[in-house]
N, C-alpha and C positions, 0 to 999 in steps of 0.2 A: 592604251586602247586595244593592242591584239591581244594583248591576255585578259583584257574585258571580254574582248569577241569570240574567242578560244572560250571562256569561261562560259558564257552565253551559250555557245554550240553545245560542251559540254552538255549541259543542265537540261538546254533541249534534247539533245538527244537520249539523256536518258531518258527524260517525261516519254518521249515519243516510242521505247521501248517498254516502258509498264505501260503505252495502249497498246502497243502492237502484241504484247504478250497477256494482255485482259482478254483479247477479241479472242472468239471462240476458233477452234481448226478448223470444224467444219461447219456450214450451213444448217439450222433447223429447218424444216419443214413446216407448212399451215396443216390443220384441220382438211383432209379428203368433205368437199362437200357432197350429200346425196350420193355416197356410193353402192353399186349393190349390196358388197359386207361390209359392215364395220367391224374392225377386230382390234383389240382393244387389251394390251397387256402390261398388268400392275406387276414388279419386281419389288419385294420390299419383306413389311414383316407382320406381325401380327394389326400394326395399325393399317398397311393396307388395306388386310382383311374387313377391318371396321367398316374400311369405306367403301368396297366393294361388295357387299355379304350381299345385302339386298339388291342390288344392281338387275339380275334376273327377275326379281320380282317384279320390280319397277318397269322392263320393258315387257315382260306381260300384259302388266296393266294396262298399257297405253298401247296396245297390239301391234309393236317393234318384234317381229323373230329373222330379223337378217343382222344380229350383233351376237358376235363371238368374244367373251371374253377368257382372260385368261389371267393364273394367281402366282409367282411364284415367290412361297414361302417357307423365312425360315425367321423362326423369334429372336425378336432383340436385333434384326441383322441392319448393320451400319450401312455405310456404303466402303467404309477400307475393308468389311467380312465379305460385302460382295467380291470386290475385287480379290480378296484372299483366295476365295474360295475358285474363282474362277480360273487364276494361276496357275489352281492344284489341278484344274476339274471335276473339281469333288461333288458329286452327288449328294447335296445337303438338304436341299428344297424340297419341299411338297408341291407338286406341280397339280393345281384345281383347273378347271377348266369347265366353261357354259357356253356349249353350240345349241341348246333348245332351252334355255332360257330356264337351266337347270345345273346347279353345281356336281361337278363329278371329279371324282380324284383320280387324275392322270397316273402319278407316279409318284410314292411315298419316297424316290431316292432317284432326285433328277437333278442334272448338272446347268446352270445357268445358260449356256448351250443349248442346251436341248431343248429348255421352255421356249427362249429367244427364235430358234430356227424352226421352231413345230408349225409356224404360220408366218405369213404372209403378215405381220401385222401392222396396222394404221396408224396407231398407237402407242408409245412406248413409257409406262408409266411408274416414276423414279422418284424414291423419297430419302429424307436420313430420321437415323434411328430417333427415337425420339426424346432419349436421355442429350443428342446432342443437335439436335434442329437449332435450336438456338443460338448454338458456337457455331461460327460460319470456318474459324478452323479448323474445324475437324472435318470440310466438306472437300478444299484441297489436299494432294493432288487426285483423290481418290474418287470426286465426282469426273473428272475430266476421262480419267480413265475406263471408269464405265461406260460413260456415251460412248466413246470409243467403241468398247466391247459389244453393246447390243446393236449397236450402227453394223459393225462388224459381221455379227451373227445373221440379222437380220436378215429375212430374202427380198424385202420390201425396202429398196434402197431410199425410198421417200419418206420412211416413215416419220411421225411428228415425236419427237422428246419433249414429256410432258413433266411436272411436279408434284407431287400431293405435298400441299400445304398443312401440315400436322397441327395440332390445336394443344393446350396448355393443359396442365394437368388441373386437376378438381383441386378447391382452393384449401381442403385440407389432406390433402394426398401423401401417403409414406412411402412415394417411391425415391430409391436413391440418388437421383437425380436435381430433386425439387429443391433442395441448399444452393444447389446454381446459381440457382433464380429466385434467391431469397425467400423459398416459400412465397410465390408471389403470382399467383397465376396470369394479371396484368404485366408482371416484369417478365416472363414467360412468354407469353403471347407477343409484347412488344420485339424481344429479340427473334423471335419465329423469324416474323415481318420483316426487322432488319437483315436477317442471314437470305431470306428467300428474297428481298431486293438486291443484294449484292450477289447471289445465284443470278439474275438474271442480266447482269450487266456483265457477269465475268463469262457467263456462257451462252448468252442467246436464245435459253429458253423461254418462251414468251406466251406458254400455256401451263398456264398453274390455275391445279385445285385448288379453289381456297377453302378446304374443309374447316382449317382451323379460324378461320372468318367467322364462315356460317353457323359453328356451333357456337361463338363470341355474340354473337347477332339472338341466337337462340334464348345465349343464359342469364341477357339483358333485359329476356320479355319475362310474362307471368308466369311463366310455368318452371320456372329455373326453380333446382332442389339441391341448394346449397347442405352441407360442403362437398357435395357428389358431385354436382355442375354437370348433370348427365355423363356420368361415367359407372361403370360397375364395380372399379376395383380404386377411384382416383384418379386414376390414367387411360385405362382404354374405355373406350365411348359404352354405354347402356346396351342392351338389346330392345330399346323402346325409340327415345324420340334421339336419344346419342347417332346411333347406326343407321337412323331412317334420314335423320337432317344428311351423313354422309354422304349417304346411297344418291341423296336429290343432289346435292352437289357434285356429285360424279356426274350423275346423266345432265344438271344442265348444264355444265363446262364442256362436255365429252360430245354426249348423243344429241342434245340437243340444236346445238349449230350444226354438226353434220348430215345430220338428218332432217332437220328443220321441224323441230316440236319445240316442249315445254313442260316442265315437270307440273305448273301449276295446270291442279283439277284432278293428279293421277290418282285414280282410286285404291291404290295397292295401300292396307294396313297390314305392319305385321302380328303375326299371331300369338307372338310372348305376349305375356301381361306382367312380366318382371320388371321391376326398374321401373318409369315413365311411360306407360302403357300409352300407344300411339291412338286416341280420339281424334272424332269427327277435327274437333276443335284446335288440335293437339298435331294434327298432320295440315294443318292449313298453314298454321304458324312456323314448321319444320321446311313444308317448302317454298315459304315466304323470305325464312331465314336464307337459302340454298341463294333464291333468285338473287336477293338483294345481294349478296356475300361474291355472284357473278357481274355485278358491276360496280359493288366496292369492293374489291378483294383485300385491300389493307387496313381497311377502319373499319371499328363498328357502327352498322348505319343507324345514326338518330334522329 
């Protein structure tokens, strides 16, 4: 019976240390409601971009000018190249940056540092590369550490640690990546979901974009243009209804509960006609997709 009981302890007590070592070190933050600024900053790579690009336009439209965003990018970059780079203090990033509701290039050779402490910001918004969003391995220990690092940086000791939810590649895409996932943009998409549910149980993040929801939601409806699946290359989203569904799904996860709007009605179209040119018709369905994809975040709404 005591080596049952010993044995018993045992077993508990390691369960009881893979939870004590799942919970996060430190506390997340909520969303700042109705603050004077919102500021608002994406760390990541060229898909941040996608989903931030339009972001300015969209608070135009809706005559929001008290949101400061801010970009910092470098292609292809994981979250172990964040942390690499940041080790080094290497000046890698492209640091963009929108206080009137206009993109401008801070610094062509800015250290992850310097984006992170330029502002006060709300916001702190964290993704992985998107060759490996899917392998939820390759997210330790190297997401832990980043929170870490922009918590650190940070002047804004409350600020929220957010997600960008990345979306699958077009179902006939040659990037080197897509044998992962079978060539499978469903088997893709599935493990997103699964790595960003286990992201938020092992760290407490509990505001995720779900970009790659919204544009799943999108390429369900009529306008989907197989085998691009609104992309321009296979993998990174259109400059038509790809980058517009993002943008709505930024502002309604982001600006929208802090400030208390709604993306649906925004009049912003953008001005390419490449790709998926964004129509009357065509941006109704982009920010239907965004809505619905903020209160399913994990399934396609049908």
């Amino acid at each position: 019976m005591r080596k049952l009981l010993c044995s018993s302890f045992g077993i508990l007590g390691l369960l009881l240390a893979v939870i004590v070592q799942a919970q996060p070190q430190a506390p997340n933050f909520p969303l700042p409601v109705q603050p004077d600024t919102l500021r608002i900053l994406g760390v990541g790579n060229s898909f941040t971009d996608d989903g931030m690009m339009y972001l300015p336009d969209l608070l135009a439209a809706a005559g929001i000018h008290n949101v400061v965003l801010g970009r910092l990018y470098y292609p292809g970059c994981s979250l172990r190249q964040h942390c690499e780079f940041d080790a080094a203090d290497a000046p890698r990033y492209i640091y963009y940056k929108s206080t009137q509701n206009r993109w401008e290039t801070v610094s062509d050779a800015a250290t992850l540092r310097e984006g992170v402490e330029d502002e006060c910001w709300d916001v702190l918004v964290l993704q992985q590369s998107s060759a490996y969003s899917g392998a939820y391995f390759s997210y330790e220990p190297w997401l832990g550490r980043l929170i870490e690092r922009v918590r650190y940086y940070c002047p804004n000791a409350g600020a929220c640690v957010a997600w960008q939810m990345t979306w699958s590649y077009g179902s006939a895409s040659d990037h080197d990546a897509f044998p992962r996932y079978d060539r499978d943009s469903k088997v893709m998409y599935d493990a997103i979901v699964d790595a960003v549910r286990r992201l938020m149980e092992q760290t407490g993040i509990d505001v995720v974009i779900p970009t790659g929801t919204a544009v799943e939601n999108l390429r369900a409806g009529a306008f989907n243009n197989p085998p691009m699946d609104f992309t321009r290359d296979g993998y990174h989203l259109d400059e038509g209804c790809g980058r517009y569904t993002a943008a709505c799904t930024w502002f309604q996860t982001l600006v929208a509960p802090c400030l208390q709007t709604d993306i649906r009605g925004n009049a912003f179209r953008p001005a390419s006609t490449r790709h998926t040119a964004v129509t009357e018709e065509r941006a109704a369905a982009c920010q239907d997709a965004a809505r619905k994809a903020c209160i399913r975040r994990f399934s396609v709404w049908k």
